[in-house]
N, CA and C atoms as an extended XYZ file, in Angstrom:
525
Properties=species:S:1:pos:R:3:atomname:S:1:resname:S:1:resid:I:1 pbc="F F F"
N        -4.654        7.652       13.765 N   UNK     1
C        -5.767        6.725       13.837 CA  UNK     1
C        -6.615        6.871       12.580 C   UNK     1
N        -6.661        5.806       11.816 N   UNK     2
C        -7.539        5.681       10.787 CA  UNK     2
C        -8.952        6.182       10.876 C   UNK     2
N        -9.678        6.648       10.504 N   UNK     3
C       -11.185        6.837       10.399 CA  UNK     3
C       -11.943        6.814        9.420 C   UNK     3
N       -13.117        6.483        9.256 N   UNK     4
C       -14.131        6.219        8.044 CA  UNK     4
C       -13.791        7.187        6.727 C   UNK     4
N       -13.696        8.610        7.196 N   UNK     5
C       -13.737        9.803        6.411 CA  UNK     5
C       -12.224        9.769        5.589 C   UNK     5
N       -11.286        8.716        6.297 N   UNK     6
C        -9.785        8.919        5.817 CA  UNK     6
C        -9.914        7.982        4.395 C   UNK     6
N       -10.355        6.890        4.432 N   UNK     7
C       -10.558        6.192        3.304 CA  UNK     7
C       -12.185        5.665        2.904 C   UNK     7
N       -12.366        4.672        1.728 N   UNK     8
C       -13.262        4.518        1.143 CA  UNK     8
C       -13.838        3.272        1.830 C   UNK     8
N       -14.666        3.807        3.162 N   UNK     9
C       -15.346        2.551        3.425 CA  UNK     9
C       -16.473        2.746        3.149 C   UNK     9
N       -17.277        2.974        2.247 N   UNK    10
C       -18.537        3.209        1.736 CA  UNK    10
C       -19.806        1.804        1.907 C   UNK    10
N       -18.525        0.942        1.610 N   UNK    11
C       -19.443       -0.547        1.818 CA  UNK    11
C       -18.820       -0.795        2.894 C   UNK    11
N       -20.356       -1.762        3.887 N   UNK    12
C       -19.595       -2.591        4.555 CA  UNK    12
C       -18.514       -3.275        5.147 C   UNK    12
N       -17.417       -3.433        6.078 N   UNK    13
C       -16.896       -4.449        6.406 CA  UNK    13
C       -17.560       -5.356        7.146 C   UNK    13
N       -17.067       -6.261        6.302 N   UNK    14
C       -18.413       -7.917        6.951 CA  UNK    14
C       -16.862       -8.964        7.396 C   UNK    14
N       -16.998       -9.236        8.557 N   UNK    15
C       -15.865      -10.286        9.533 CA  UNK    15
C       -17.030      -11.460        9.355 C   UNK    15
N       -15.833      -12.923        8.274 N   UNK    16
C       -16.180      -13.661        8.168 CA  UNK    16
C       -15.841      -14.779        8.778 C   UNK    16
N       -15.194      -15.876        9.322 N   UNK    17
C       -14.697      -17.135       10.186 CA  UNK    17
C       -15.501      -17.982       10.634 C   UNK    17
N       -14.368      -19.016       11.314 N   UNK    18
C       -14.964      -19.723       12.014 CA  UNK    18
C       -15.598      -19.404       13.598 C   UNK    18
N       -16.817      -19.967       14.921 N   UNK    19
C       -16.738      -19.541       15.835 CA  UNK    19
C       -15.484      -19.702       16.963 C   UNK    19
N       -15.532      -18.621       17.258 N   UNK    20
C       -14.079      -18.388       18.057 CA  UNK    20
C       -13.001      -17.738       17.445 C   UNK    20
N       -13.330      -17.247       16.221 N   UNK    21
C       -12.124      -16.851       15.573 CA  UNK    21
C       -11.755      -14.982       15.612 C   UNK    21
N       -12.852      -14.554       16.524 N   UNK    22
C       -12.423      -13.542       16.724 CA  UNK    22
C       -13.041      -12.043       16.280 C   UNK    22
N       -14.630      -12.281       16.108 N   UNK    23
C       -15.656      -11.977       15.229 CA  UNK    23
C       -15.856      -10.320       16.061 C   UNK    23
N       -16.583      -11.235       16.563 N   UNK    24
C       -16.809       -9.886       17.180 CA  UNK    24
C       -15.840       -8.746       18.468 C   UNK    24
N       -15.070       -9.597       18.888 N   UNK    25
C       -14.514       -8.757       19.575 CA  UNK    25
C       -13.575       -7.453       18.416 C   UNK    25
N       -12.827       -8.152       17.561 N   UNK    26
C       -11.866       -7.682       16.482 CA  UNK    26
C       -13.019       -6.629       16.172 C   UNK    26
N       -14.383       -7.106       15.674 N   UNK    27
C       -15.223       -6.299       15.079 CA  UNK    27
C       -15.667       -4.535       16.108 C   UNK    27
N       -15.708       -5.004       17.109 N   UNK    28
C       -15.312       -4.133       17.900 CA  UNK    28
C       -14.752       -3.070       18.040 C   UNK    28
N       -13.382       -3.171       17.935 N   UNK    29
C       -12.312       -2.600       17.854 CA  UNK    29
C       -12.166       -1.724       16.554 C   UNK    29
N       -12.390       -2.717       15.721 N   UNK    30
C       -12.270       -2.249       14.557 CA  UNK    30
C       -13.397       -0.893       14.107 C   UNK    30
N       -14.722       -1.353       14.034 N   UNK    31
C       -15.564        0.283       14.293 CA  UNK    31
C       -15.030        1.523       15.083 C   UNK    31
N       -14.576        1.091       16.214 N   UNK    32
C       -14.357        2.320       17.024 CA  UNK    32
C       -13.128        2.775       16.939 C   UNK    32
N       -11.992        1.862       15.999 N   UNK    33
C       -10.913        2.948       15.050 CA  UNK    33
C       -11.262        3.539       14.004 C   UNK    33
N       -12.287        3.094       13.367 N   UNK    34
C       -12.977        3.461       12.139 CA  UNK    34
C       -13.817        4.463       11.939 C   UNK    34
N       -14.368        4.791       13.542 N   UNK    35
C       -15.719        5.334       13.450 CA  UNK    35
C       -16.423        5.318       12.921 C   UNK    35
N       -16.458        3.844       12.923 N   UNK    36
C       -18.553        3.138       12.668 CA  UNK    36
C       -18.811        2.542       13.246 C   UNK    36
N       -20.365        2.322       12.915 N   UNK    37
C       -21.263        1.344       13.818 CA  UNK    37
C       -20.695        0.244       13.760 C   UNK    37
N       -21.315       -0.963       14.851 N   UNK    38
C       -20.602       -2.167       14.695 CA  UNK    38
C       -22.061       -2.589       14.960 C   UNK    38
N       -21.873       -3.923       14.313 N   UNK    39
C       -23.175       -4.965       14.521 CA  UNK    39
C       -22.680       -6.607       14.587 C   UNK    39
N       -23.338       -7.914       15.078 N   UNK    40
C       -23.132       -8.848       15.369 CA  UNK    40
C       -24.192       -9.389       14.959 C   UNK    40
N       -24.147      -10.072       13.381 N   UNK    41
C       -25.480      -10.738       13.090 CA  UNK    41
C       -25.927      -11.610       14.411 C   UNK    41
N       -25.318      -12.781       14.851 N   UNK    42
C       -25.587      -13.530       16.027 CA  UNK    42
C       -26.818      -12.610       17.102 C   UNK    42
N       -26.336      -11.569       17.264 N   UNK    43
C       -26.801      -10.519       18.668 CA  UNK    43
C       -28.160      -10.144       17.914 C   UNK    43
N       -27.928       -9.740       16.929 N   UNK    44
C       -29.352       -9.021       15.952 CA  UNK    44
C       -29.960      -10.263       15.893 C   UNK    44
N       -29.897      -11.643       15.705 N   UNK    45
C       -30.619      -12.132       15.618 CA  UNK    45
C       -31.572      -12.763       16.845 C   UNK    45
N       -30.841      -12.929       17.782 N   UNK    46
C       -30.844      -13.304       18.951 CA  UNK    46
C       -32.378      -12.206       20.022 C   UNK    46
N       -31.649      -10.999       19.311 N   UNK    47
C       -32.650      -10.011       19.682 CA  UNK    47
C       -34.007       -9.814       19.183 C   UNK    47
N       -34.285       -9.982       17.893 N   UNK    48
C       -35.086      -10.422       17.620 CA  UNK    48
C       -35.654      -11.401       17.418 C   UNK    48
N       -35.537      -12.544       18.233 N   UNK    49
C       -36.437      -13.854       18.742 CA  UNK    49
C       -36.412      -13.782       20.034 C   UNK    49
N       -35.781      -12.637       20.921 N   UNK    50
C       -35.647      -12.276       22.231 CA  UNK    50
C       -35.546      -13.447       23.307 C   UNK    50
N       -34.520      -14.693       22.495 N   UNK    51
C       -33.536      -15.474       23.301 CA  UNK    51
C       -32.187      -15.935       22.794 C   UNK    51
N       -31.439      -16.698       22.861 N   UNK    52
C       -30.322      -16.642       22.888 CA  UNK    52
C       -30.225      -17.468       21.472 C   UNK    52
N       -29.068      -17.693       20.714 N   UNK    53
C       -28.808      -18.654       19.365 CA  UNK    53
C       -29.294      -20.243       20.099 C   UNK    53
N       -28.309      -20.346       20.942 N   UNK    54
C       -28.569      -21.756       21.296 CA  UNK    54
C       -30.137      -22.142       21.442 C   UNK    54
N       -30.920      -21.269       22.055 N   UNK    55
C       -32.448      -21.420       22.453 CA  UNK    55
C       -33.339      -21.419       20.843 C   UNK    55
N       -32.977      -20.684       20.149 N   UNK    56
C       -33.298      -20.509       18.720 CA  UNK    56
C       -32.995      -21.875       18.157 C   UNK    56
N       -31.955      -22.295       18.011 N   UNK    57
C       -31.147      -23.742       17.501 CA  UNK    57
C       -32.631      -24.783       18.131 C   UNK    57
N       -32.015      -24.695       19.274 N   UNK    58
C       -33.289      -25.615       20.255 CA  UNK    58
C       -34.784      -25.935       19.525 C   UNK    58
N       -35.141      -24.716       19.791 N   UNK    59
C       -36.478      -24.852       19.496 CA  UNK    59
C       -36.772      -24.302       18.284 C   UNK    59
N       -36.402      -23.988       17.336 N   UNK    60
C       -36.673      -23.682       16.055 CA  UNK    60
C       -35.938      -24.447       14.981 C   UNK    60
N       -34.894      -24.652       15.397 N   UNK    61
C       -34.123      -25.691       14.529 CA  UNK    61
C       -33.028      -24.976       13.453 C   UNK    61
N       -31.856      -25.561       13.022 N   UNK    62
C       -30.750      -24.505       12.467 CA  UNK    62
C       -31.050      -24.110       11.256 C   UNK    62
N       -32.522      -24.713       10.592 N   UNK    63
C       -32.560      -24.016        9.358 CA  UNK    63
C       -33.779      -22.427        9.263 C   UNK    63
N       -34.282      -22.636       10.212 N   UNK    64
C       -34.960      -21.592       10.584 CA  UNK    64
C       -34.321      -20.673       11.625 C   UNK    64
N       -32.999      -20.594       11.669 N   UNK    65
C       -31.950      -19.719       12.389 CA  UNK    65
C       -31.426      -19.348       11.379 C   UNK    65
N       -31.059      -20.021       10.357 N   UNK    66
C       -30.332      -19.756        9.098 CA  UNK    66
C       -31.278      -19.098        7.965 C   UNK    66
N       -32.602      -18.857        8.000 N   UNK    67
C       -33.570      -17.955        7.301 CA  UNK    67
C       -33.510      -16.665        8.009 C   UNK    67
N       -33.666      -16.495        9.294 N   UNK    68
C       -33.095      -15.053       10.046 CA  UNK    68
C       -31.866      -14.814       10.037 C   UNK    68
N       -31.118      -15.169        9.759 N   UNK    69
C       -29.565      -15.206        9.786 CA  UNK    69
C       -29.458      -13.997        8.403 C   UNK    69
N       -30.485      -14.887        7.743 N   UNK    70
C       -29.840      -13.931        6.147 CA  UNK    70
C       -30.596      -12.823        6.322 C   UNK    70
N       -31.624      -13.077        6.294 N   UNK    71
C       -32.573      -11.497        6.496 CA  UNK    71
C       -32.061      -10.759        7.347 C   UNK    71
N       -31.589      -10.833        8.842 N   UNK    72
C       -30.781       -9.987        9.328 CA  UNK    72
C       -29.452       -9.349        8.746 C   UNK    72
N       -28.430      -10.062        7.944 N   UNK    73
C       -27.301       -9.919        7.115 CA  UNK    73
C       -27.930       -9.430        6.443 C   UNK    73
N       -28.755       -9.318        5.715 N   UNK    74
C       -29.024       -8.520        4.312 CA  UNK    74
C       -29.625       -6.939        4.761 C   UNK    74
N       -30.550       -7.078        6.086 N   UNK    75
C       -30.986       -5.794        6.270 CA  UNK    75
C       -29.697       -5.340        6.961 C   UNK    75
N       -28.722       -5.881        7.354 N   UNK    76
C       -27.272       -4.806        8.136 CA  UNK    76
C       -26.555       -4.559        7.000 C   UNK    76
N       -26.648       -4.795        5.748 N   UNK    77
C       -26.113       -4.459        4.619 CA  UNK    77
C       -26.505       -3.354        4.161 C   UNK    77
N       -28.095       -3.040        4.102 N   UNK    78
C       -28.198       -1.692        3.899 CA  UNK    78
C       -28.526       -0.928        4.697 C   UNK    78
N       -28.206       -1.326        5.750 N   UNK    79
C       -27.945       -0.285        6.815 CA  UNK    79
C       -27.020        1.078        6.887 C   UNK    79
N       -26.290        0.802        5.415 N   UNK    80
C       -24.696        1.584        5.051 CA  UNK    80
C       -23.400        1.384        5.530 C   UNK    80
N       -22.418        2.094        5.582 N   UNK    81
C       -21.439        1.806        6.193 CA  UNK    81
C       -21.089        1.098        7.701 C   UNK    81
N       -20.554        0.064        7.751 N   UNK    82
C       -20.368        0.050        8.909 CA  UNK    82
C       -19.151       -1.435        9.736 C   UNK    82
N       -19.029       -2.288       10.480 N   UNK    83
C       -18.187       -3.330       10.560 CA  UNK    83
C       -19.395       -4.231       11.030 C   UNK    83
N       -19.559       -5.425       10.719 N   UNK    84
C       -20.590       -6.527       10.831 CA  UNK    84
C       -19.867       -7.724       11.434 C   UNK    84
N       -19.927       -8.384       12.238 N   UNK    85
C       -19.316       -9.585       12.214 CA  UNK    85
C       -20.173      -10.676       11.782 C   UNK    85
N       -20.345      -11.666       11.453 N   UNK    86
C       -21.707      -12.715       11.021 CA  UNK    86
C       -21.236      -14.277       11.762 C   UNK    86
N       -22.149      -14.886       12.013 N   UNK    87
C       -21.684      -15.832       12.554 CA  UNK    87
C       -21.193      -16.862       11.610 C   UNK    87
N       -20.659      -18.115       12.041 N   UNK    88
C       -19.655      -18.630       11.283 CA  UNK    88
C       -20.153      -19.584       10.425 C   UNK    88
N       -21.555      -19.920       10.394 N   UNK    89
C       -22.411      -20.607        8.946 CA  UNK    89
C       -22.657      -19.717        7.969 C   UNK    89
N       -22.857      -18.277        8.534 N   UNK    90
C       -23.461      -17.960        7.193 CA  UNK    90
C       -22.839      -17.248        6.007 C   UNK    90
N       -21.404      -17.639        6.089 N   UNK    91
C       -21.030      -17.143        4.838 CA  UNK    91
C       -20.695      -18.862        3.897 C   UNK    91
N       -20.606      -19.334        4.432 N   UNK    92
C       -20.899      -21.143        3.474 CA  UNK    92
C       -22.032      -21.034        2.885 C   UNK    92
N       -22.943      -20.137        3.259 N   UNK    93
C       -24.598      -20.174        2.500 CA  UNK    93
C       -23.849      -19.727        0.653 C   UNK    93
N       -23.737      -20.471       -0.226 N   UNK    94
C       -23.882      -19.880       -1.695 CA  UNK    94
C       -24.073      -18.409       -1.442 C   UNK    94
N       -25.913      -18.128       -1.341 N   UNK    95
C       -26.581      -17.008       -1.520 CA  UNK    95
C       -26.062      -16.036       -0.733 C   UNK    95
N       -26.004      -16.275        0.146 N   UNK    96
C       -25.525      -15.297        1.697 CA  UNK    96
C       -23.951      -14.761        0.915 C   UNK    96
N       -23.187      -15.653        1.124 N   UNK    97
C       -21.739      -15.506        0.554 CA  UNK    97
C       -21.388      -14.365       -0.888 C   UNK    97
N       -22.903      -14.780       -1.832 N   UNK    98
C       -22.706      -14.203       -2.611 CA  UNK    98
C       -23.119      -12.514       -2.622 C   UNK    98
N       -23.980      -12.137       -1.892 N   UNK    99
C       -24.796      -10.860       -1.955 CA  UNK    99
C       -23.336      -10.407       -1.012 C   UNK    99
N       -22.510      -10.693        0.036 N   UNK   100
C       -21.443      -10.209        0.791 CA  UNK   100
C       -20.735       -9.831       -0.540 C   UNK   100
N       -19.926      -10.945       -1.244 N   UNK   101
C       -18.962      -10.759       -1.465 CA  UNK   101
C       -19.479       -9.381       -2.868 C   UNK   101
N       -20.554       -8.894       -3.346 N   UNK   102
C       -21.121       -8.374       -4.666 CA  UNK   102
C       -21.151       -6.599       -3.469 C   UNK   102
N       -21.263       -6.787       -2.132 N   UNK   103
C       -21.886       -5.604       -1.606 CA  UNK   103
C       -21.058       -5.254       -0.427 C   UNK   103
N       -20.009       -5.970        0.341 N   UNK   104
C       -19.186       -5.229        1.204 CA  UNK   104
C       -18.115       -5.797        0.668 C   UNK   104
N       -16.691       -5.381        2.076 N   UNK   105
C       -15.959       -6.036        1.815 CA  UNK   105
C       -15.868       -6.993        3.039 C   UNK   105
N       -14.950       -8.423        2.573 N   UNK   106
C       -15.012       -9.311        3.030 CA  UNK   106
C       -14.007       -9.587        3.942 C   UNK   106
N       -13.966       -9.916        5.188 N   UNK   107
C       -12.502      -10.359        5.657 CA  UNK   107
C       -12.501      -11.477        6.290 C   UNK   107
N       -11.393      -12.693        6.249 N   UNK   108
C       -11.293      -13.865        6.713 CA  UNK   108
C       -10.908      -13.872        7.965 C   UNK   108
N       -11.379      -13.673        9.191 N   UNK   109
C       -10.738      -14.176       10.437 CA  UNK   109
C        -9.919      -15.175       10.410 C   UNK   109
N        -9.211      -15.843       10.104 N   UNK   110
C        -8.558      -17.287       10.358 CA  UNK   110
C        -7.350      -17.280       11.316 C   UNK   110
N        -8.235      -18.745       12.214 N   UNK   111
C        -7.613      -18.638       13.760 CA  UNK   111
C        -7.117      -20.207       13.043 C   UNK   111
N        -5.899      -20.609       13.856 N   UNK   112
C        -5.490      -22.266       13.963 CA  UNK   112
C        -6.426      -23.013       14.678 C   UNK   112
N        -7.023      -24.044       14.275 N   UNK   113
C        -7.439      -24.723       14.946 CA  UNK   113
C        -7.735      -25.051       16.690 C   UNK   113
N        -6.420      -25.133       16.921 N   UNK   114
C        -5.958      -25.353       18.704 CA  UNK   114
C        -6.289      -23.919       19.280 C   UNK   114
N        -6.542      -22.913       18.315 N   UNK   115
C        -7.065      -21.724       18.904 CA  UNK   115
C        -8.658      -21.489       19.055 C   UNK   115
N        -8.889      -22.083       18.217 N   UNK   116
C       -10.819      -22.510       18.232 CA  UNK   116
C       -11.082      -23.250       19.096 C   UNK   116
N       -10.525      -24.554       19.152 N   UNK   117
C       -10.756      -25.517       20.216 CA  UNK   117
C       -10.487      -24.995       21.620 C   UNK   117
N        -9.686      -23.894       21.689 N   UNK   118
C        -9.142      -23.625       23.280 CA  UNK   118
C       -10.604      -22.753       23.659 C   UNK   118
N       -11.099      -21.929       22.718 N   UNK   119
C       -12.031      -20.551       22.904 CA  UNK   119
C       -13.157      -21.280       22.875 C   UNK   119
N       -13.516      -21.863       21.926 N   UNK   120
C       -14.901      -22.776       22.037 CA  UNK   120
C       -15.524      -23.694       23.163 C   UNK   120
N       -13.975      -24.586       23.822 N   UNK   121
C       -14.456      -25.318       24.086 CA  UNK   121
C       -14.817      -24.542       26.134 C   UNK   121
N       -14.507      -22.834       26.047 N   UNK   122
C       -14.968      -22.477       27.424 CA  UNK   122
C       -16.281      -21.695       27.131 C   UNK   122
N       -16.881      -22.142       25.822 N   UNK   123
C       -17.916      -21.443       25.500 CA  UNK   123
C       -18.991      -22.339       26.004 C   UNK   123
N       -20.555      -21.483       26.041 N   UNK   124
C       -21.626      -22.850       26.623 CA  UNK   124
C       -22.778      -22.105       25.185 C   UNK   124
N       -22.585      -21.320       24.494 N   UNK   125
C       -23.191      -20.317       23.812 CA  UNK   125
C       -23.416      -20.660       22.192 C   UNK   125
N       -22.467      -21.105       22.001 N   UNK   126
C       -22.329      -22.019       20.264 CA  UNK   126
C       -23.007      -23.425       20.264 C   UNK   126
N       -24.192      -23.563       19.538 N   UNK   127
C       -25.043      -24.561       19.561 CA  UNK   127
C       -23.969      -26.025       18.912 C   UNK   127
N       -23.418      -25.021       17.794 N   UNK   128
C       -22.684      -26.261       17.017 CA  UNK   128
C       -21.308      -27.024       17.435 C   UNK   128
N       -21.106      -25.902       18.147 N   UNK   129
C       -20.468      -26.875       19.217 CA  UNK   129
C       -19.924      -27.705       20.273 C   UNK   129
N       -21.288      -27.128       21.130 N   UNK   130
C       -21.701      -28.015       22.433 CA  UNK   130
C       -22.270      -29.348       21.931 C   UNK   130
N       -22.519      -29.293       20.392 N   UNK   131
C       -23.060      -30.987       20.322 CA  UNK   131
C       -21.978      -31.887       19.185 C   UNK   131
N       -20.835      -31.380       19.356 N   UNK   132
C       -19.886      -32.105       18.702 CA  UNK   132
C       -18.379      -32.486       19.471 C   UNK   132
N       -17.822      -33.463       19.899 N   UNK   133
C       -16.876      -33.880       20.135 CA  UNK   133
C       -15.420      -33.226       19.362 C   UNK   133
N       -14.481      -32.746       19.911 N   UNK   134
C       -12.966      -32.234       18.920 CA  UNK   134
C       -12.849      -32.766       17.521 C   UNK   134
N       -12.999      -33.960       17.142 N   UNK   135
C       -12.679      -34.239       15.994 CA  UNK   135
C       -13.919      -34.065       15.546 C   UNK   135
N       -14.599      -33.898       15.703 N   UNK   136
C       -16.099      -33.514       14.791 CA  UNK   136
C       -15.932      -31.692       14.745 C   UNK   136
N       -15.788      -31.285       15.775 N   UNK   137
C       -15.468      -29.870       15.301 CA  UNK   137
C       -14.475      -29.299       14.523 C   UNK   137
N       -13.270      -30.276       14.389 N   UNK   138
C       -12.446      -29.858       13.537 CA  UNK   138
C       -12.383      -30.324       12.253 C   UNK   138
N       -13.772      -31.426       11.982 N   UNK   139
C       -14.088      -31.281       10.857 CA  UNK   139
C       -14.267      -30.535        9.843 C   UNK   139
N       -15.716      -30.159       10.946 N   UNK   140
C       -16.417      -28.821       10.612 CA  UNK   140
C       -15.721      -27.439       10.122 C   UNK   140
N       -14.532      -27.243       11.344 N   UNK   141
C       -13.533      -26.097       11.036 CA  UNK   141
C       -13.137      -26.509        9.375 C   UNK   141
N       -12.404      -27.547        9.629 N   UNK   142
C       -11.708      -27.755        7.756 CA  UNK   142
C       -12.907      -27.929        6.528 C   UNK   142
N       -13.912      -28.567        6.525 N   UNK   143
C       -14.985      -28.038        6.012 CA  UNK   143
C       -14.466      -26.493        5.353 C   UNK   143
N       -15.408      -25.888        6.691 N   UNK   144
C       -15.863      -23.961        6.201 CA  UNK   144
C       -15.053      -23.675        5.909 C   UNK   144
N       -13.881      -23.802        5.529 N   UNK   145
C       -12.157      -22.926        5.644 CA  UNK   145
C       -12.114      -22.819        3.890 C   UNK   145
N       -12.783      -23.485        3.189 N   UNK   146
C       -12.618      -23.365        1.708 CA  UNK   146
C       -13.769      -22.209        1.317 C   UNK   146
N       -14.944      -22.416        2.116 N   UNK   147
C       -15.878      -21.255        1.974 CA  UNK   147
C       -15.603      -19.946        2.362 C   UNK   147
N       -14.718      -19.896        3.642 N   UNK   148
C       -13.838      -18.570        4.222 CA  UNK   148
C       -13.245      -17.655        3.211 C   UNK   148
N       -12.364      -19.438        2.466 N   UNK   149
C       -11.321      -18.741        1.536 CA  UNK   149
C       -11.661      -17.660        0.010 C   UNK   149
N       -12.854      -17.570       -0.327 N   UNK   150
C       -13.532      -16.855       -0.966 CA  UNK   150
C       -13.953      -15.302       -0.473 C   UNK   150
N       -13.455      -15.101        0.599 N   UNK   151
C       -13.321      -13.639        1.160 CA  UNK   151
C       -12.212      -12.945        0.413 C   UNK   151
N       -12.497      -11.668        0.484 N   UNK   152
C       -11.672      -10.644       -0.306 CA  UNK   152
C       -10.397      -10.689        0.566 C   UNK   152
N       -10.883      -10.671        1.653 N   UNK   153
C        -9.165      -10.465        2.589 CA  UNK   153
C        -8.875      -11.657        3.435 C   UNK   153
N        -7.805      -11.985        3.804 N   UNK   154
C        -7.439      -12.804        4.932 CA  UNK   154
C        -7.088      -12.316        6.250 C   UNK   154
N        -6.828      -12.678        6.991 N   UNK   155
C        -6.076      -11.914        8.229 CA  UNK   155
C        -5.914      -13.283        9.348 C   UNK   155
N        -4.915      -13.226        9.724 N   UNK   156
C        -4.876      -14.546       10.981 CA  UNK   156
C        -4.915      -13.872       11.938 C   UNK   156
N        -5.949      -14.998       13.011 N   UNK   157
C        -6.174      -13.954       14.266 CA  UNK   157
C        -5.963      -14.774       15.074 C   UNK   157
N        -4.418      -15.721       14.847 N   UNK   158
C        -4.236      -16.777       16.521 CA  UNK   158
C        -3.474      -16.143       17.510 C   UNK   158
N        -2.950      -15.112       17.314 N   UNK   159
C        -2.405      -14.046       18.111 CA  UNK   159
C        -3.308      -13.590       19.430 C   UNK   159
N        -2.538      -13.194       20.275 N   UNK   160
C        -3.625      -12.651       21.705 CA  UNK   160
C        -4.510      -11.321       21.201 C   UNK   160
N        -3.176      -10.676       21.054 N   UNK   161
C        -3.466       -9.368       20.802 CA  UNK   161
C        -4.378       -9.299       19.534 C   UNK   161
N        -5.585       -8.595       19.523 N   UNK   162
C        -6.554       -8.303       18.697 CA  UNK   162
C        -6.505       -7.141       18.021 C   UNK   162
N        -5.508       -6.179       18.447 N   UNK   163
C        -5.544       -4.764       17.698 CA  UNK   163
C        -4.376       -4.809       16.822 C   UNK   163
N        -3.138       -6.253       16.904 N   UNK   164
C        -2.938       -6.728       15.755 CA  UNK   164
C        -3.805       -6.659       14.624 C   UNK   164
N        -5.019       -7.670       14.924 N   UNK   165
C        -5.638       -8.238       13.699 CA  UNK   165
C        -6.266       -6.901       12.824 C   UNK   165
N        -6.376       -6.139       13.943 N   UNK   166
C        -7.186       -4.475       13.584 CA  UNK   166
C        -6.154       -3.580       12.415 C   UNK   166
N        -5.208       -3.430       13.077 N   UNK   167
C        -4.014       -3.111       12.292 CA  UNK   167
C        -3.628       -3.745       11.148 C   UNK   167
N        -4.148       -4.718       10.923 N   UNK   168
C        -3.582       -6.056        9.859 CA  UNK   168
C        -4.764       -5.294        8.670 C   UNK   168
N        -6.236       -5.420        9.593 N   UNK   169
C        -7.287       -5.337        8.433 CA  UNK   169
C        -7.353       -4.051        7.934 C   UNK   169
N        -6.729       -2.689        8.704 N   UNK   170
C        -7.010       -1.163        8.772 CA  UNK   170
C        -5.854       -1.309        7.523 C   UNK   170
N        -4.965       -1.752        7.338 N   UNK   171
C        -3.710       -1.819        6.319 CA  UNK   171
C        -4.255       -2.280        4.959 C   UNK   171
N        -4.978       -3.220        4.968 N   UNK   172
C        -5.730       -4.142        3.647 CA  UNK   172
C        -6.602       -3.055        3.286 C   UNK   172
N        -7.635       -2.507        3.744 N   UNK   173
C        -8.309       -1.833        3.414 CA  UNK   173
C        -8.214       -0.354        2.805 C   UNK   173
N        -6.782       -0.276        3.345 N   UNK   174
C        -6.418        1.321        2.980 CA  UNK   174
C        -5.635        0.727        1.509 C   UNK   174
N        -5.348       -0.431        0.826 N   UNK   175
C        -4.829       -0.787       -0.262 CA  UNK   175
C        -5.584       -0.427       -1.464 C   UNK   175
């Protein structure tokens, strides 16, 4: 079993994708082969407005979710070592994208489509896409997928099994 002390994770791992693609659970997993902390920008942020994204979206609106979004990402950055997952706008941010890609390392969740749409659409929790119809979300998906593609690593995560994707990223990283 891999662990922090076996190789050079000094920076960050930051899990980048689309929602549904496997963020945080993978992220999960992945700390506790690693032995590190794990964090969920979404959850950190959520916690500190002490309601949910969607309620934030609601009543504050997505660009003032997306000003805590970064300030939370930037303070889990120097938090030190550890696995981050971020939710799935904020690595399309230029700025956001750029301080990641200069200060951890990066990894691409990428799920197929019909795998987003299956996970999303039993979600009630993703603001962006309880208010979009399939072909509007799979806009959106093909959209972010060029901003994704600017991550240091890739990894496909349409597979069930998630300790695949763990194994996939524990391999990249030891490169």
């Amino acid at each position: 079993m891999a662990k922090a002390e076996d190789g050079d994770f000094s920076r960050p791992i930051v899990l980048v994708g689309f929602m549904g693609s496997g963020k945080s659970r993978i992220g999960h997993l992945l700390a506790k082969r690693l032995a590190l902390p794990f964090a969920d920008s979404d959850a950190e942020v959520a916690k500190a407005f002490g309601t949910s994204i969607a309620e934030i979206f609601k009543t504050k609106g997505e660009q003032e979710f997306r000003k805590a979004e970064r300030r939370t990402i930037f303070a889990l950055l120097r938090s030190g070592p550890g696995v981050i997952a971020i939710g799935g706008g904020a690595f399309v941010d230029p700025g956001t994208r750029s301080v990641l890609l200069q200060t951890a390392r990066t990894m691409w969740l990428d799920a197929p489509f019909e795998v987003i749409a299956d996970r999303v659409s039993r979600s009630t929790h993703r603001p962006l896409a309880v208010t979009r119809n399939r072909d509007e979300l799979q806009q959106l998906w093909e959209e972010r997928r060029f901003s994704y593609a600017k991550a240091h690593f890739r990894v496909e995560t349409g597979e069930d099994d998630p300790e695949r994707a763990v194994d996939r990223i524990v391999e990249l990283l030891g490169d």
